[in-house]
C-alpha positions as CSV (number, residue, x, y, z in Angstrom):
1,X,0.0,0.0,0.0
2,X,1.4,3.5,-0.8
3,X,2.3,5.8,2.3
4,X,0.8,9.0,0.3
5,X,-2.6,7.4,0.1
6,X,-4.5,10.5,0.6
7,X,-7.9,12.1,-0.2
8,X,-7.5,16.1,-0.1
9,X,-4.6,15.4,1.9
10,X,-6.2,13.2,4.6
11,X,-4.5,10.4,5.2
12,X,-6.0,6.9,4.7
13,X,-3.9,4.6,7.0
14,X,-1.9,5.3,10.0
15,X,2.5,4.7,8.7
16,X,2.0,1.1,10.7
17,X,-0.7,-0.4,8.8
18,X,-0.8,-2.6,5.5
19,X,-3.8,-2.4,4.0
20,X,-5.0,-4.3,0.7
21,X,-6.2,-3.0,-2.4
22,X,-10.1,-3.2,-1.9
23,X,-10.0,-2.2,2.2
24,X,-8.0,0.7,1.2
25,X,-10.4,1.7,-1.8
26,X,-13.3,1.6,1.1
27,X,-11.8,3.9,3.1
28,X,-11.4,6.0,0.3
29,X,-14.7,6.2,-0.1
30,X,-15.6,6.3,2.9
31,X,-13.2,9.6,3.4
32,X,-14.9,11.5,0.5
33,X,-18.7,11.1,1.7
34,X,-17.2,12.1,5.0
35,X,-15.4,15.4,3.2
36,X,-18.3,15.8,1.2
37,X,-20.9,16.3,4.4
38,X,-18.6,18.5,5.8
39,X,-18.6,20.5,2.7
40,X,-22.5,20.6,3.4
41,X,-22.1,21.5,6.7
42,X,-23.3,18.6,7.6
43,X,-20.3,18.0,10.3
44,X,-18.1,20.1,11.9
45,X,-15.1,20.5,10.0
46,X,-12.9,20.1,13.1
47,X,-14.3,16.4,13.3
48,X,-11.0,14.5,12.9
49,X,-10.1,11.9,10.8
50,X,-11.1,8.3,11.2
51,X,-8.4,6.3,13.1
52,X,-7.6,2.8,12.3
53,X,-10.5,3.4,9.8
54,X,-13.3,4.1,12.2
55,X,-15.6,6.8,12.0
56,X,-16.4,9.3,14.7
57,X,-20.4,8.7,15.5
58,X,-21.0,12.3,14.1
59,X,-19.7,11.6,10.6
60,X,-21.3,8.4,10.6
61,X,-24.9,10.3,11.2
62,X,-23.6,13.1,9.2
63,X,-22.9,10.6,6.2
64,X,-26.1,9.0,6.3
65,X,-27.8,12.5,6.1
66,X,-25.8,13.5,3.2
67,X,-26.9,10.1,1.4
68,X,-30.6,11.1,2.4
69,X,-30.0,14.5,1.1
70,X,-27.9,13.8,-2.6
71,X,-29.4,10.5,-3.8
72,X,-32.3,10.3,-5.2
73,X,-34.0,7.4,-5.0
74,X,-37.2,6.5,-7.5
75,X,-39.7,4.2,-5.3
76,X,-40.2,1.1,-8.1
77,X,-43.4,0.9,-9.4
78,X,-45.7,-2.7,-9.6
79,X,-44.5,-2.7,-13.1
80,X,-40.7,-2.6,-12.0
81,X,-41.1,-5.3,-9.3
82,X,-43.4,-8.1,-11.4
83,X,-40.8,-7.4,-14.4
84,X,-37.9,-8.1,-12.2
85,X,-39.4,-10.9,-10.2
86,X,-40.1,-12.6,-13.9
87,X,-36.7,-12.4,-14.5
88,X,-35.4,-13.5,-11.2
89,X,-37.9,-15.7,-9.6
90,X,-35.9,-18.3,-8.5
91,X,-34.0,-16.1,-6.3
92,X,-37.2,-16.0,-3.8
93,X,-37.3,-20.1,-4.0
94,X,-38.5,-21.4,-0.6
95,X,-35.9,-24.4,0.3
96,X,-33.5,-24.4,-2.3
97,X,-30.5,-26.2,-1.1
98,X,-26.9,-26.7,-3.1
99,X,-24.6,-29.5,-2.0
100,X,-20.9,-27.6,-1.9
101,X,-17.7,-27.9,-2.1
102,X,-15.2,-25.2,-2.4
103,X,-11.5,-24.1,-2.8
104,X,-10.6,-20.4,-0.4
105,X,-7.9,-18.3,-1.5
106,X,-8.6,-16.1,1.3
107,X,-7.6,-12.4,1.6
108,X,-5.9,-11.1,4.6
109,X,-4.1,-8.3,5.6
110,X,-0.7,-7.7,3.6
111,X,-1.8,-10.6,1.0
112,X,-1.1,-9.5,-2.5
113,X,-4.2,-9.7,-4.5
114,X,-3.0,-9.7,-8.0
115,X,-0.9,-12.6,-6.8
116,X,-3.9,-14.5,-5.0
117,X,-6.5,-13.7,-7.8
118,X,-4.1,-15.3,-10.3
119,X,-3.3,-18.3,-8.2
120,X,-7.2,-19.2,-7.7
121,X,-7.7,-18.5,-11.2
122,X,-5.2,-20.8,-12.3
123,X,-6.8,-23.5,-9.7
124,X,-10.4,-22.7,-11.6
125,X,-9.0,-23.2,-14.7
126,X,-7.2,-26.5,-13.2
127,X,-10.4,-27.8,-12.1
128,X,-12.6,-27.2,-15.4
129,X,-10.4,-29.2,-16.9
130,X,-11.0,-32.5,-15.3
131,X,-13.1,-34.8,-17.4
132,X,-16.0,-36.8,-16.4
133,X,-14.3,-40.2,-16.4
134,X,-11.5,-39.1,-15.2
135,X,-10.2,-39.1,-11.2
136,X,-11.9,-36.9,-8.7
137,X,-8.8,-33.9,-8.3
138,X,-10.7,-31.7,-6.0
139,X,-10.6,-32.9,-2.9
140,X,-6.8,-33.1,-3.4
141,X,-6.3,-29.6,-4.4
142,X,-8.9,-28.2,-0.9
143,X,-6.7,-30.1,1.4
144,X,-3.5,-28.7,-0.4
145,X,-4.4,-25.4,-1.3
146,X,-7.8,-23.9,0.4
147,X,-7.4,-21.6,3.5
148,X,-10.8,-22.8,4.8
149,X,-10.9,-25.2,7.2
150,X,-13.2,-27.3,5.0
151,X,-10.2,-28.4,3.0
152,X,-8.8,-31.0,5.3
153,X,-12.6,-32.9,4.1
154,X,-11.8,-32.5,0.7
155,X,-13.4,-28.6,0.5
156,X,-17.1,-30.8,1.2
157,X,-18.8,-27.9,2.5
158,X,-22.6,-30.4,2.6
159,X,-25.9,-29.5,1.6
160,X,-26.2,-25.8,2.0
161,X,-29.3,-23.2,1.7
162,X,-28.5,-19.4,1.3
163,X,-29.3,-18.6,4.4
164,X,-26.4,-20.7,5.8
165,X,-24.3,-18.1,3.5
166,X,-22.8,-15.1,3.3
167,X,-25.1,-12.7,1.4
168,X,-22.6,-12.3,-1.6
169,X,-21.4,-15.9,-1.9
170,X,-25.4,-16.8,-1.9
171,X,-26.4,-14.7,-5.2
172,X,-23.5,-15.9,-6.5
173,X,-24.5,-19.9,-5.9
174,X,-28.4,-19.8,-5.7
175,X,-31.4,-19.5,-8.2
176,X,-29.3,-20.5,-11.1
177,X,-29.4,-24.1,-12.7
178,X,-25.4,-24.7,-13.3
179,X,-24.2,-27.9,-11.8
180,X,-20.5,-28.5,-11.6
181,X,-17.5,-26.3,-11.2
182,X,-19.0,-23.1,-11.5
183,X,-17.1,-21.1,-14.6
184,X,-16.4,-17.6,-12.6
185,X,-14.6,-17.3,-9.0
186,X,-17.0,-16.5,-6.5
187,X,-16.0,-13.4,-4.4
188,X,-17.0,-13.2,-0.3
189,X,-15.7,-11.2,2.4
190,X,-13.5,-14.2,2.7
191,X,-11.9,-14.2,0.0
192,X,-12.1,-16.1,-3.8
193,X,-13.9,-19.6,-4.0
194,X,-13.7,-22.0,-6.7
195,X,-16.9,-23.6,-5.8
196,X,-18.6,-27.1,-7.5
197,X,-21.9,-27.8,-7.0
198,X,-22.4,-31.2,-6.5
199,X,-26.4,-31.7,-6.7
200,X,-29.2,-29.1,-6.5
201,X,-32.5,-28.9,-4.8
202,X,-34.7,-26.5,-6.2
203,X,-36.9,-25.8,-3.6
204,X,-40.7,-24.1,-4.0
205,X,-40.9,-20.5,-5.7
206,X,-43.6,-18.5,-3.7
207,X,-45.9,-16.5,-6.3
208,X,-45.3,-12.6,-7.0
209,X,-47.6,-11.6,-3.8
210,X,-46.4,-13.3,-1.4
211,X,-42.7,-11.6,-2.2
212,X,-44.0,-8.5,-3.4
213,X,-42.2,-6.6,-0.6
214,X,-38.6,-8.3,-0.7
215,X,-38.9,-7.5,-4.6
216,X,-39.3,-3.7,-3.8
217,X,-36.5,-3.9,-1.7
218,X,-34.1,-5.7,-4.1
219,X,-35.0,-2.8,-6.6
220,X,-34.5,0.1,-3.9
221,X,-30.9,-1.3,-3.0
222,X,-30.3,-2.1,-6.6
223,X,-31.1,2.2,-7.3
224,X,-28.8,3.0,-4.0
225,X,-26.3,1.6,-5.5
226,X,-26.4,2.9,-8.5
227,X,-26.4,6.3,-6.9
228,X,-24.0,5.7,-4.7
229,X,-21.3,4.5,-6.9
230,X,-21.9,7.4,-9.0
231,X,-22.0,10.1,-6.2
232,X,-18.6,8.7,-5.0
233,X,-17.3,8.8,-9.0
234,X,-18.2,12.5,-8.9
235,X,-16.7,13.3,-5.4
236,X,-13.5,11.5,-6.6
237,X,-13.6,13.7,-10.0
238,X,-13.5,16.4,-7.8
239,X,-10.8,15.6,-5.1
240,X,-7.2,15.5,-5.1
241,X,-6.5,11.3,-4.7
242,X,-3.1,10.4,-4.1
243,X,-2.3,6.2,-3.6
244,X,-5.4,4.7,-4.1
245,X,-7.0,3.6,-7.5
246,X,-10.6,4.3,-7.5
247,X,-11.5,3.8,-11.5
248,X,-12.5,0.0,-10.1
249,X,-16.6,-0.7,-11.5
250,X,-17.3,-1.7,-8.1
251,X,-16.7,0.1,-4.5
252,X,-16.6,-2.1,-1.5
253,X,-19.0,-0.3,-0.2
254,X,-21.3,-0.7,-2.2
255,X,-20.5,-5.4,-1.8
C-alpha cells in the first residue's frame, strides 16, 4: 500500500498499517462522503479523521444525512417489481438447497491480490479441466491449497441453503441451474472460491404476492447503489487522490 494514500490530503492509513487493495479503496470512499458532508455542513469541520478506519459517530450520522439528502432514489413501481421478479424468480425459491464444495484463496491483511486472484484462477481453470471419467482432483487440491478449514474434508462444505451463506457468496450460488465447477470465482468477504456444485434442490418458488415486498426492496438497493457509486465517482472527480485507484466498477462499499 502507498504511504501517500491520501484524499484532499487526509491520510487513509496510520504509517504502521498494511492495507489491501479493496480495504484501502473503502476507506477512500468512505473519506470523501465524510469530506463531502462537511462541505454541506453537515459536520463540523474540526471532526478529525477516522483512526484505524473508524468513523467518529458524528460523521457516521452526518454521512447517512448527506446520502438522504444527494441520492435520489425513484420508489419502483408494480411494473418494476413483477418485471424483475419474472426475470429473477428463482432467487425468492423457498428451500432451495446446493450441495458444496469449495477451494478459499482467502484475503488477509498484507496478501497480494494480484498474486492471489491469479493463483485461484489458475486453480479454476485446473479444475474445469478435469473430465467426467477421469479421477476426482478436487478434494486433493482443498486439502493442499484452500485456506478454509473445510479443506482437510476434501473442501465438502454439505448440503447448503442461502441462508447458511454469506449474502454475496449466496447470489453468487443460488437461483441459477449450473451444476458443476462453477465457470467464474465466486467473491466473499472471505476471500475467492472456486466452488462445484455437486447436486441441487430446487426448492418451491412462492408467487409474486407473497414476495411482493422483498422485490421492492431488491430494486430500492439495486437504485442505492447505482447512486452511490456514481455520487462517489463524482466526489473523486472532484478531489485530489493520491495512492489509491478508485476507476474500479465496483466500491466495497457498495458489496
Amino acid at each position: 500500500m502507498p504511504a501517500t494514500a491520501r484524499i484532499n490530503g487526509v491520510a487513509l492509513a496510520a504509517a504502521h498499517e498494511t492495507l489491501d487493495t479493496e480495504a484501502l479503496r473503502q476507506r477512500a470512499c468512505t473519506e470523501l462522503l465524510r469530506q463531502a458532508a462537511i462541505a454541506d455542513g453537515l459536520l463540523d469541520a474540526a471532526d478529525p479523521a477516522p483512526r484505524d478506519g473508524a468513523l467518529s459517530p458524528a460523521a457516521s450520522d452526518a454521512i447517512e444525512a448527506w446520502l438522504d439528502r444527494r441520492l435520489q432514489l425513484p420508489e419502483p413501481t408494480e411494473h418494476d417489481c413483477r418485471r424483475y421478479h419474472a426475470a429473477h424468480a428463482a432467487r425468492y425459491a423457498v428451500g432451495e438447497r446446493a450441495l458444496l464444495r469449495h477451494v478459499l484463496f482467502a484475503v488477509t491483511p498484507g496478501v497480494d491480490v494480484k498474486q492471489l486472484r491469479s493463483r485461484a484462477e489458475g486453480c479454476l481453470l485446473d479444475l474445469r479441466c478435469q473430465t467426467p471419467d477421469g479421477p476426482d482432483r478436487f478434494p486433493e487440491v482443498a486439502r493442499s491449497t484452500s485456506n478454509c478449514p473445510s479443506g482437510a474434508e476434501g473442501g465438502a462444505l454439505g448440503w447448503l441453503s442461502a441462508a447458511d451463506c454469506a449474502p454475496e457468496f449466496a447470489r453468487e450460488v443460488f437461483g441459477q441451474p449450473e451444476v458443476g465447477v462453477l465457470p467464474r470465482l465466486v467473491h466473499s468477504r472471505f476471500g475467492l472460491h472456486v466452488v462445484e456444485v455437486l447436486a441441487r434442490e430446487p426448492g418451491t418458488v412462492p408467487a409474486f404476492e407473497a414476495v411482493h415486498a422483498a422485490v421492492a426492496q431488491a430494486l430500492r438497493q439495486q437504485s442505492f447503489a447505482t447512486a452511490l457509486r456514481q455520487a462517489l465517482q463524482l466526489l473523486a472527480g472532484q478531489a485530489e487522490v493520491e495512492g489509491v485507484d478508485l476507476d474500479a466498477a465496483d466500491t466495497p462499499l457498495l458489496q
